[in-house]
Backbone as CSV, one residue per row, in Angstrom:
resi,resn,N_x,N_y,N_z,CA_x,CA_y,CA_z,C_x,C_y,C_z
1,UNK,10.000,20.453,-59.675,9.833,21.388,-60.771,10.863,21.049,-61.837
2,UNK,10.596,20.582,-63.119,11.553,20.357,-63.945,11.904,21.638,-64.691
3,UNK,13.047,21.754,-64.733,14.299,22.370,-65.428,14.281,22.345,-66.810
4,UNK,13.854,23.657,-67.476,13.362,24.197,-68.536,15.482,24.332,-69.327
5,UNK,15.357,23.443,-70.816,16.342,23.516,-71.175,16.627,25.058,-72.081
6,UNK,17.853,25.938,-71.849,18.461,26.700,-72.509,18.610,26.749,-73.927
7,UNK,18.327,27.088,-74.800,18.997,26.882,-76.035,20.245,28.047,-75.938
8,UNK,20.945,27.225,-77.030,22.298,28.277,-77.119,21.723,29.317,-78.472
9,UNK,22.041,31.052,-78.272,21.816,31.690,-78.936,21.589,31.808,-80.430
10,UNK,22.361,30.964,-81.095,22.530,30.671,-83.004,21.252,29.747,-82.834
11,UNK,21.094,28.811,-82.065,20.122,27.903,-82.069,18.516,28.815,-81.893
12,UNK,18.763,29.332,-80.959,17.309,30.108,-80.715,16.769,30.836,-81.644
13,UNK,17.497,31.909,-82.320,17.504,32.371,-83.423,16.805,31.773,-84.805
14,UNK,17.539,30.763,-85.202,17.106,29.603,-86.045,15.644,29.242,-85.526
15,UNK,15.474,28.967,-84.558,13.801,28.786,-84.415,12.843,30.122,-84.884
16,UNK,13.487,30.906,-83.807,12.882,32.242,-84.348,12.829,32.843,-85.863
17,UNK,14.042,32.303,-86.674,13.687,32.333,-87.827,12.720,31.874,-88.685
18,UNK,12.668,29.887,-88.418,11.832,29.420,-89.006,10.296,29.826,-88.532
19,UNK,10.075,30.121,-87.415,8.696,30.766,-86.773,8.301,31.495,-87.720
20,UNK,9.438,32.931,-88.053,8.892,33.899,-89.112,8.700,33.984,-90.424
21,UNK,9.211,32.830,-90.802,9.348,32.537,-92.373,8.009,31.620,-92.810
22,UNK,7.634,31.232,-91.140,6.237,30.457,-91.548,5.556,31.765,-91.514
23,UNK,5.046,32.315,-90.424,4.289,33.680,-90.211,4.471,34.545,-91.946
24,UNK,5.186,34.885,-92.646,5.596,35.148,-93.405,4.551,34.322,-94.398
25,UNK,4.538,33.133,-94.594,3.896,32.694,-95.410,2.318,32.530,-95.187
26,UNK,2.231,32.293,-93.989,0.758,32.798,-93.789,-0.041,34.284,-94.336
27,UNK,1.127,34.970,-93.975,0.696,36.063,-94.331,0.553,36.802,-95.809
28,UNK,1.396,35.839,-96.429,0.951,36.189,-98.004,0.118,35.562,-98.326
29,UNK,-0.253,34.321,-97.829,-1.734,34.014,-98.439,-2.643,34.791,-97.967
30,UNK,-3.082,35.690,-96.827,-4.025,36.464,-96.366,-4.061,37.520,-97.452
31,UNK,-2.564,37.939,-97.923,-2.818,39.247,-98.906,-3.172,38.652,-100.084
32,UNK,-3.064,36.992,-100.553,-3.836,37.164,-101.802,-5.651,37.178,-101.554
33,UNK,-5.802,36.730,-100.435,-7.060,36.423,-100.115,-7.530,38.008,-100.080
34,UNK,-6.774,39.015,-99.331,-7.377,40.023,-99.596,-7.335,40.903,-100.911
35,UNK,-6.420,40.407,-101.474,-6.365,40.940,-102.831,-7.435,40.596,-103.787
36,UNK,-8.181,39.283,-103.821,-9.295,38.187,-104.230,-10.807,39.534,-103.995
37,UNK,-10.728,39.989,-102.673,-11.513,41.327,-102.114,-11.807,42.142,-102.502
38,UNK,-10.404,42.862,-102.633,-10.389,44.460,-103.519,-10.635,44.193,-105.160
39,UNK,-10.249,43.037,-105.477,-10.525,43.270,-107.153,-12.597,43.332,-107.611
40,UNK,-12.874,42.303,-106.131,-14.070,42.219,-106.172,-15.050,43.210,-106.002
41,UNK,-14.629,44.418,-105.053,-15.015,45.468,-105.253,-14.647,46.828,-105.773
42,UNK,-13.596,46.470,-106.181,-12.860,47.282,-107.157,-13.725,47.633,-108.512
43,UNK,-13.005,46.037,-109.198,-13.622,46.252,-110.418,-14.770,45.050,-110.775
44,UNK,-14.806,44.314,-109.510,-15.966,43.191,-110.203,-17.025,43.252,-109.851
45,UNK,-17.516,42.130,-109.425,-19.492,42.324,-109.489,-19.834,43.183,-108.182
46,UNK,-19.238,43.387,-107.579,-19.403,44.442,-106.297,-19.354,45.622,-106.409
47,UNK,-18.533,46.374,-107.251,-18.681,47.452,-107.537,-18.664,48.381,-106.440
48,UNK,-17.850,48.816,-105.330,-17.932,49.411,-104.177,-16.743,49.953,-104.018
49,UNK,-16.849,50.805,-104.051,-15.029,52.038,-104.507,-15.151,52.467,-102.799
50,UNK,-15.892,52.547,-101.784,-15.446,52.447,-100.297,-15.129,51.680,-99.998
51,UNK,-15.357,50.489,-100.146,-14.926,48.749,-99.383,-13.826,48.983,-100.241
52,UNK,-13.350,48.813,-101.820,-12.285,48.812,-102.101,-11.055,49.660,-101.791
53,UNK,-11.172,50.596,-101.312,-10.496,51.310,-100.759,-9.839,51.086,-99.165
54,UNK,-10.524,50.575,-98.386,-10.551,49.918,-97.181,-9.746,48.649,-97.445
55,UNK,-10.005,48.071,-98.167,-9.252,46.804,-98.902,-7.657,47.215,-99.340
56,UNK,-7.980,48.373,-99.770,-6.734,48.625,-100.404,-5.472,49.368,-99.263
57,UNK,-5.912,49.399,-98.450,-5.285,50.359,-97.787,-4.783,48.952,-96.842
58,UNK,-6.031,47.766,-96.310,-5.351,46.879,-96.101,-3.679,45.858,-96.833
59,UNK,-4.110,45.426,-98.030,-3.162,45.716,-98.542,-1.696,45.740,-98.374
60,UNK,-1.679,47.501,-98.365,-0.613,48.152,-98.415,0.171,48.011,-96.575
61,UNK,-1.106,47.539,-95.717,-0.649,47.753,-94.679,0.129,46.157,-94.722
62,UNK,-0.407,44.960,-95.164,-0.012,43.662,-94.958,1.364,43.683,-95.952
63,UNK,1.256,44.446,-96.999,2.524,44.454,-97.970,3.918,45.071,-97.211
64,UNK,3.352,46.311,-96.184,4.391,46.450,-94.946,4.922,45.359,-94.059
65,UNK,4.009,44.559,-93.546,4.484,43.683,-92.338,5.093,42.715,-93.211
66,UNK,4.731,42.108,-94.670,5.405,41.494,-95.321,7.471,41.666,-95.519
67,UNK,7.798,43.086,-96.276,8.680,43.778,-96.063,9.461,43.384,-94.620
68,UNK,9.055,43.910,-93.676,9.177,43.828,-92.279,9.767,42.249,-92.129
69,UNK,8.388,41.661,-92.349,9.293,40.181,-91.842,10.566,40.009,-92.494
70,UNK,10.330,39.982,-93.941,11.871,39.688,-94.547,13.038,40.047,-94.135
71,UNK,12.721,41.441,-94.076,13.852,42.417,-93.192,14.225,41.898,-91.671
72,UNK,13.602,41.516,-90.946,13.890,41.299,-89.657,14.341,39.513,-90.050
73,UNK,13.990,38.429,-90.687,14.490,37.407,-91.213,15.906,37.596,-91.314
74,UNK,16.011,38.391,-92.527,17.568,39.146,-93.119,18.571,39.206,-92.162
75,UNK,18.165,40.304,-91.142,19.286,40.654,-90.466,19.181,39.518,-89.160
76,UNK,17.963,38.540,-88.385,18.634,37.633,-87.738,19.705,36.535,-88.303
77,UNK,19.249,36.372,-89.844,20.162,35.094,-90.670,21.621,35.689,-90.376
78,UNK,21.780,37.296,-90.660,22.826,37.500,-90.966,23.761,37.198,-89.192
79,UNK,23.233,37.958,-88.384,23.340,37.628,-87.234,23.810,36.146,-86.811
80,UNK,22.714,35.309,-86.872,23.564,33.758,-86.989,24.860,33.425,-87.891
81,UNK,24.838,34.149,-88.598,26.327,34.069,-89.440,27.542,34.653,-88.712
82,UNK,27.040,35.149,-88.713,28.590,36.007,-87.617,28.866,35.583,-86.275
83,UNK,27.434,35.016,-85.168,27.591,34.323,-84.357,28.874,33.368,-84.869
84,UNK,28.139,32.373,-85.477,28.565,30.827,-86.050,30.078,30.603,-86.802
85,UNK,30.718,32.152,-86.749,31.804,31.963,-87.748,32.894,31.602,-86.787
């Protein structure tokens, strides 16, 4: 059975960072894609003030987890800093 290597804590982190900063960017392209949505039934040829609304509420929910990531980014960076000093 081979022997799964440890990372040291500042190190792990740093992965886990870059993980979320990708996730992060995935995820703003989904909100422009859904934003591309709501304008479409908002105000364009769709014309559908229920779907846009549903849209919109999406949104606001992805504009949260957006927030979120940064925030949880934030305070692991800061975390590796104080480890590392």
């Amino acid at each position: 059975m081979s022997e799964i290597e440890q990372k040291a804590k500042p190190d792990y982190l740093r992965d886990v960072t870059s993980q979320l900063k990708e996730m992060r960017h995935y995820a703003q392209t989904n909100t422009e894609t859904l934003s591309g949505h709501w304008l479409a039934f908002d105000a364009g040829e769709y014309k559908d003030h229920a779907l846009a609304g549903r849209f919109d509420a999406l949104l606001n929910q992805q504009g949260q987890l957006l927030d979120e990531i940064d925030a949880v980014v934030q305070d692991i960076e800061i975390q590796i800093n104080q480890e590392t000093a």
